[in-house]
Backbone bond lengths (Angstrom), bond angles and torsions (degrees), N, CA, C in turn:
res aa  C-N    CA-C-N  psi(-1)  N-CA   C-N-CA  omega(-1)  CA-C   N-CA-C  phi
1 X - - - 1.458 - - 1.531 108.38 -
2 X 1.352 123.26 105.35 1.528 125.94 -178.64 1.906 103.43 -73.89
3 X 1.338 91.57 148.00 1.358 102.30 179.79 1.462 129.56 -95.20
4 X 1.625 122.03 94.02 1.206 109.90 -167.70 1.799 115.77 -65.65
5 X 1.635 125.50 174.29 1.191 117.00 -171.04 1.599 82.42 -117.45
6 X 1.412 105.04 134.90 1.476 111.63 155.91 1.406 109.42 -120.19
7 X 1.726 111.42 -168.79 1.605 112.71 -176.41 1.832 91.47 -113.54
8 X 1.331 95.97 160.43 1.743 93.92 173.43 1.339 112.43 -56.40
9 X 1.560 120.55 -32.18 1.746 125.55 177.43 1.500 103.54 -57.13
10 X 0.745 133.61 -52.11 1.392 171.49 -176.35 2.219 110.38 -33.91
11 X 1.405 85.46 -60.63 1.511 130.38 -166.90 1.820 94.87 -79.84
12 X 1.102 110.50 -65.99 1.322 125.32 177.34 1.508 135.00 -52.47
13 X 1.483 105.87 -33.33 1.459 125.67 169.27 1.669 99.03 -80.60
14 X 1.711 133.87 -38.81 1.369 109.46 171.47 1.109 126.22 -76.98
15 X 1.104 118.74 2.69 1.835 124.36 -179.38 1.883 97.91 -106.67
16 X 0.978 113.61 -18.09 1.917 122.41 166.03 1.602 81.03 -56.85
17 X 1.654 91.25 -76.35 1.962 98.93 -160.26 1.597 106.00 -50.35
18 X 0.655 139.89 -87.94 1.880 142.83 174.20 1.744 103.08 -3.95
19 X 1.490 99.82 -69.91 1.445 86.91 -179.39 1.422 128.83 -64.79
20 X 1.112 114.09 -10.56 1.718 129.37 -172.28 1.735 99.83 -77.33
21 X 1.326 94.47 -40.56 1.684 94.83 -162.14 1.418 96.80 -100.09
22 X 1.145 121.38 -23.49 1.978 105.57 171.38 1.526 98.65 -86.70
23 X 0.983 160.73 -86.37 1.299 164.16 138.41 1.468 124.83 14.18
24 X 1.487 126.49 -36.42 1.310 120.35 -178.96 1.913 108.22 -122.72
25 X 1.520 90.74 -55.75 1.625 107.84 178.77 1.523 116.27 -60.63
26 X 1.509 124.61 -42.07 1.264 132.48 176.67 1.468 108.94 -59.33
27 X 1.352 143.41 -64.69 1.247 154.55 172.89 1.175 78.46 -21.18
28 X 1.499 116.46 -105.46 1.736 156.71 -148.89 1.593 94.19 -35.78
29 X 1.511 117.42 -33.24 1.505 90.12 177.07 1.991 108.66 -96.21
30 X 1.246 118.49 -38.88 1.318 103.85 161.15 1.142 125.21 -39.72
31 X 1.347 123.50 -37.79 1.949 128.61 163.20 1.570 93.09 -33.68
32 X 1.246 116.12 -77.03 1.589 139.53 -142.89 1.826 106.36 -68.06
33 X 1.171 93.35 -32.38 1.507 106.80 165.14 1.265 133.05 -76.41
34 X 1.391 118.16 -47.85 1.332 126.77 137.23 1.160 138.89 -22.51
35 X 1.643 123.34 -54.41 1.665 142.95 156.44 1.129 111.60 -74.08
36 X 1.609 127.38 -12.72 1.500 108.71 148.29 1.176 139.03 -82.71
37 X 1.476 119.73 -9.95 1.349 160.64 -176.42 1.727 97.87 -65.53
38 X 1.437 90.64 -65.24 1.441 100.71 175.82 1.741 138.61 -50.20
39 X 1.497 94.77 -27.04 1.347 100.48 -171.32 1.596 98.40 -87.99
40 X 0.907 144.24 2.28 1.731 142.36 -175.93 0.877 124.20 121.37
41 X 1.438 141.05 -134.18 1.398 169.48 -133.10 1.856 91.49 -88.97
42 X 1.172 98.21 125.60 1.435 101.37 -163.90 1.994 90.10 -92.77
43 X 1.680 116.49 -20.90 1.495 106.09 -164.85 1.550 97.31 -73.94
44 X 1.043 122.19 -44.16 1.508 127.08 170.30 1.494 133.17 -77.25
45 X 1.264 109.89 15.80 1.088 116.09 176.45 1.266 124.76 -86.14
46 X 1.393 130.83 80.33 1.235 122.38 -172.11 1.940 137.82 -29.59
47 X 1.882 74.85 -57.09 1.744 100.90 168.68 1.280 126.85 -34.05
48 X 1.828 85.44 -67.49 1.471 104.47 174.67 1.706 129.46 -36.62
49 X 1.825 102.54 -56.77 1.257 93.62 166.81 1.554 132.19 -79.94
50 X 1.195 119.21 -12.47 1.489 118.32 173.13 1.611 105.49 -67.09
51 X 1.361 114.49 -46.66 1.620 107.23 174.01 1.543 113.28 -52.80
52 X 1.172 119.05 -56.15 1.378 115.80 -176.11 1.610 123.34 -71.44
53 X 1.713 105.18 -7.55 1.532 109.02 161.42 1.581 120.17 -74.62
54 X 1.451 116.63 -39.09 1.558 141.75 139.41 1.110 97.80 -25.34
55 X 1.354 127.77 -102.44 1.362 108.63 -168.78 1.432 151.29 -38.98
56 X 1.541 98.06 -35.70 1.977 128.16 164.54 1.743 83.22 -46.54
57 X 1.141 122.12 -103.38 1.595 140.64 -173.67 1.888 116.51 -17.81
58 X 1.632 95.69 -37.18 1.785 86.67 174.30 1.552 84.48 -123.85
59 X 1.436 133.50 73.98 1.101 134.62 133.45 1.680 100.65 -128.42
60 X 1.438 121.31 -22.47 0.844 100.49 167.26 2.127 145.84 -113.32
61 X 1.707 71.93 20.16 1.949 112.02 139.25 0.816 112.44 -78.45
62 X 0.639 141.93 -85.61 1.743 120.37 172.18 1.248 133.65 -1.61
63 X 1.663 89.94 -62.65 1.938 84.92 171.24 1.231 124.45 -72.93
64 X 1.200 115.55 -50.00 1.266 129.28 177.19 1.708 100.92 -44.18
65 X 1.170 122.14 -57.29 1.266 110.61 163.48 1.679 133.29 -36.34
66 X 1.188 110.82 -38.25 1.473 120.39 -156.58 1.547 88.45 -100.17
67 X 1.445 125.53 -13.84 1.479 123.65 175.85 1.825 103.29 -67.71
68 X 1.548 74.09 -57.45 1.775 84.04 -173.62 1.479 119.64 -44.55
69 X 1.220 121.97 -54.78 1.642 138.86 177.61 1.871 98.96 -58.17
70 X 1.258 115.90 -30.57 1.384 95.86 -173.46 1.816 110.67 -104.61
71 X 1.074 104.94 -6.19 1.632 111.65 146.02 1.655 142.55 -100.96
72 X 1.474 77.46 24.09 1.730 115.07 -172.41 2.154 105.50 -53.56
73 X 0.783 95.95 111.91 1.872 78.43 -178.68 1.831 81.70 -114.78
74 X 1.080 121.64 87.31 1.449 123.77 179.67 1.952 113.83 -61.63
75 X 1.426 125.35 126.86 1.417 112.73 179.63 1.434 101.82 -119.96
76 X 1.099 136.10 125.58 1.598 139.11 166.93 1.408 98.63 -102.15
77 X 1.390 91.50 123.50 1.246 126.50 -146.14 2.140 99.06 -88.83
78 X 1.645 90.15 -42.26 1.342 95.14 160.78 1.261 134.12 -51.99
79 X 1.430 121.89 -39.08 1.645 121.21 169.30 1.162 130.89 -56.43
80 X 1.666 111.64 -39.21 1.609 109.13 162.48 1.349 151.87 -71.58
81 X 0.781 118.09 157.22 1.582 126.43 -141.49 1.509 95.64 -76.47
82 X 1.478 110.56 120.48 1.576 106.46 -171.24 1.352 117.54 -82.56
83 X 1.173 126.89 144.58 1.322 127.04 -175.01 1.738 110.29 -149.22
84 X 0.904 140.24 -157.52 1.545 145.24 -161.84 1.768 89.92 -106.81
85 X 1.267 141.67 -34.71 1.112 151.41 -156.91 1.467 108.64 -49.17
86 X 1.498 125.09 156.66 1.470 106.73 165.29 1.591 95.14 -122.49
87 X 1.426 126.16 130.09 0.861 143.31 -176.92 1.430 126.99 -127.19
88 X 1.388 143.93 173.37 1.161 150.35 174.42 1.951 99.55 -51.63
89 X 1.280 85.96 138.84 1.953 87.51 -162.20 1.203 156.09 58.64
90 X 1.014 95.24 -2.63 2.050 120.35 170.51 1.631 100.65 -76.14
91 X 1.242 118.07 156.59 1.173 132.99 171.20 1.886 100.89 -113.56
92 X 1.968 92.04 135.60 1.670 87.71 -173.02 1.600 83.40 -117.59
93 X 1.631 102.91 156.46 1.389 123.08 171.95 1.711 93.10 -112.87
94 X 1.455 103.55 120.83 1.586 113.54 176.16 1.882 115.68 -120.92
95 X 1.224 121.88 134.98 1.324 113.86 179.39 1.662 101.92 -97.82
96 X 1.158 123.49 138.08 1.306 132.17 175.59 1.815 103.14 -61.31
97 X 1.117 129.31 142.54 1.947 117.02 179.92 1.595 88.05 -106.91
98 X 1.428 123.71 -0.44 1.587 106.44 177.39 1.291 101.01 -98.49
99 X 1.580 154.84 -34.80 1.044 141.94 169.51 1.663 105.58 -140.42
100 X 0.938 121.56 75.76 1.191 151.95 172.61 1.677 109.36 12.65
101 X 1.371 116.07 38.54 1.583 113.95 -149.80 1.856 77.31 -105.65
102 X 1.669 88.98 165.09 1.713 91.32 -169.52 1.493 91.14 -114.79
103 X 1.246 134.51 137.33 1.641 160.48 161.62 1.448 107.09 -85.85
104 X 1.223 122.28 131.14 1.145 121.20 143.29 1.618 120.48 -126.33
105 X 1.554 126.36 148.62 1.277 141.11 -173.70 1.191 110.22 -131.20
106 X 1.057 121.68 152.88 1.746 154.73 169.99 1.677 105.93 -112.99
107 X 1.514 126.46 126.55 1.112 125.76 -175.32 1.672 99.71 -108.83
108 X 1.647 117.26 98.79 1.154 105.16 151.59 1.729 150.06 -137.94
109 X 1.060 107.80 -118.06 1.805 94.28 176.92 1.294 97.64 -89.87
110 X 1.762 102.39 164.72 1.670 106.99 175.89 1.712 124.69 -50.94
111 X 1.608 102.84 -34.95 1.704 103.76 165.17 0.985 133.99 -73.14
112 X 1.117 110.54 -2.97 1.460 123.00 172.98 1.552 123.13 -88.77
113 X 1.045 102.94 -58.51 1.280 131.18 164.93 1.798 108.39 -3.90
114 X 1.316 113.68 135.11 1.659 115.50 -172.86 1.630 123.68 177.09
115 X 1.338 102.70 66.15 1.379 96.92 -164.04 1.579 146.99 -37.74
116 X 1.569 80.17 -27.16 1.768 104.55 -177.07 1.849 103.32 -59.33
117 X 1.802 101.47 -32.58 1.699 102.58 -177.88 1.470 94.18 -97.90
118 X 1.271 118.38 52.27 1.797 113.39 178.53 1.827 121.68 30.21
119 X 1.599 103.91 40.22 1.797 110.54 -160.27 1.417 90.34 -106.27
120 X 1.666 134.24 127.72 1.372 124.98 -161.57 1.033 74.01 -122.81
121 X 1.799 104.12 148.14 2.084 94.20 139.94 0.962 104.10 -94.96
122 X 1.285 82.59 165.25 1.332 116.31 -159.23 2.125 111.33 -74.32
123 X 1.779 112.99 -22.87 1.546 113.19 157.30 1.693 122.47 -83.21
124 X 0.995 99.99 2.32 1.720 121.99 -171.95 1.737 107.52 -63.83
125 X 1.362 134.76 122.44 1.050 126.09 -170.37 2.021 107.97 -34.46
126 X 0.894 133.86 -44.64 1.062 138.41 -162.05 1.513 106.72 -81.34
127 X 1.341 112.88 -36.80 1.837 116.99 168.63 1.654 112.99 -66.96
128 X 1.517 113.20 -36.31 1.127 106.15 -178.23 1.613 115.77 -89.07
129 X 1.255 117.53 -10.94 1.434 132.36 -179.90 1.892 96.54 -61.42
130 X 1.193 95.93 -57.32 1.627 109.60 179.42 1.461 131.97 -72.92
131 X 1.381 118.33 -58.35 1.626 128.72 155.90 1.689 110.03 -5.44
132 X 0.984 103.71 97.85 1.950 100.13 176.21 1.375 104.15 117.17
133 X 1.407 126.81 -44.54 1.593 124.66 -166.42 1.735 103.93 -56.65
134 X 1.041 82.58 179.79 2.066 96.14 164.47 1.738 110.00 -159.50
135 X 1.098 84.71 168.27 1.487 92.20 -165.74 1.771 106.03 -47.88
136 X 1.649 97.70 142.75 1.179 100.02 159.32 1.663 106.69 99.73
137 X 1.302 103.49 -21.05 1.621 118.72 -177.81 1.675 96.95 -58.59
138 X 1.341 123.49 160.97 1.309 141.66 148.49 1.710 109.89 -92.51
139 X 1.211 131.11 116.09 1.423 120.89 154.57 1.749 101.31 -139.47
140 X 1.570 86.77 166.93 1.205 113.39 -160.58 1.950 98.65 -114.63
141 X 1.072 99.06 127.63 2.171 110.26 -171.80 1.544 94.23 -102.10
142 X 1.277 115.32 127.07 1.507 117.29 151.35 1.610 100.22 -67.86
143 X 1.116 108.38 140.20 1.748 120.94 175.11 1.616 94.28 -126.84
144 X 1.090 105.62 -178.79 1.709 123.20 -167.25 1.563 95.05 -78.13
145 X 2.006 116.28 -39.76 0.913 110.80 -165.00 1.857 113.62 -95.48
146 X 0.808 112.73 9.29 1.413 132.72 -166.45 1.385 131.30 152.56
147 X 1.619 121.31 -126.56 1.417 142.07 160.11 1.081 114.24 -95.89
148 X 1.058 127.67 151.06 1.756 126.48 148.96 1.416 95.45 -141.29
149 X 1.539 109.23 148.09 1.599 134.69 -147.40 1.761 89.80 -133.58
150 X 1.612 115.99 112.77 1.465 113.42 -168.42 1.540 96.55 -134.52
151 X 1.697 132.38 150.32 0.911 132.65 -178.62 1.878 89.24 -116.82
152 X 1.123 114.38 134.82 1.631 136.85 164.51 1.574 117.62 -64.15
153 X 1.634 111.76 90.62 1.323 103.36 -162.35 1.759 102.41 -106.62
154 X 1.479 108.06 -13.23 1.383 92.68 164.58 1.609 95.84 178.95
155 X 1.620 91.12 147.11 1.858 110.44 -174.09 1.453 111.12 -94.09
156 X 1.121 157.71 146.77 1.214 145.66 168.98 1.768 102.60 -141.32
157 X 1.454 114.65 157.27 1.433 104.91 -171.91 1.797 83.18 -140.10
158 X 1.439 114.72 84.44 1.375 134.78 163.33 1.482 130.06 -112.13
């Protein structure tokens, strides 16, 4: 069983989700299943099967959840020794050198991962473009659509 790396932020939001869905979501659909139960004919029951498709789907969140947490290689990012480096969990501030626009990234595990919240992983062309640099470096990212050419304007380990 390989050990993925997450961040404690990271770690914390799937045990939010786990408890949400055994604890609040699980009930609420046995409710719903139950009152479909009730109304008759289970082949025609529309309800019936949409609840119990609901359930298929966050039972098997669940696992997938409980996989994740138990191949959890958790890194707090705060304990290590800060340095200019960009590493697994640091957040990098990058200036674009083609139109001078400023990026910032978070390097983390594949579940985490979310671009829309600027959350990279960390093997993701753009995690591995970075992984190793330190501030101040120039590198250049293969992207899907080409190159992009970024100057390293600051490392932070938050």
């Amino acid at each position: 069983m390989e050990k993925e790396p997450i961040t404690v932020t990271g770690l914390e939001k799937l045990k939010e989700e786990i408890n949400y869905l055994k604890n609040i979501k699980r009930p609420e659909i046995v409710q719903a299943i139950a009152e479909a139960r009730a109304h008759g004919d289970l082949k025609e029951n529309a309800e019936y099967h949409a609840a119990r498709e609901q359930q298929s789907l966050m039972e098997s969140r669940v696992i997938e959840i409980n996989d994740i947490i138990a191949r959890a290689n958790v890194i707090d990012i705060s304990k290590i020794e800060k340095s200019d480096k960009v590493i697994f969990g640091s957040t990098v501030t990058l200036i674009d050198l083609e139109n001078e626009e400023t990026k910032q990234f978070k390097l983390v595990g594949k579940d985490e991962a979310n671009i829309k919240k600027n959350l990279v992983f960390f093997k993701s062309p753009i995690g591995k473009g970075l992984i190793g640099k330190k501030k101040g470096e120039l590198v250049t990212i293969k992207i899907p659509s080409g190159e992009k050419s970024f100057e390293i304007k600051s490392v932070k380990y938050i």
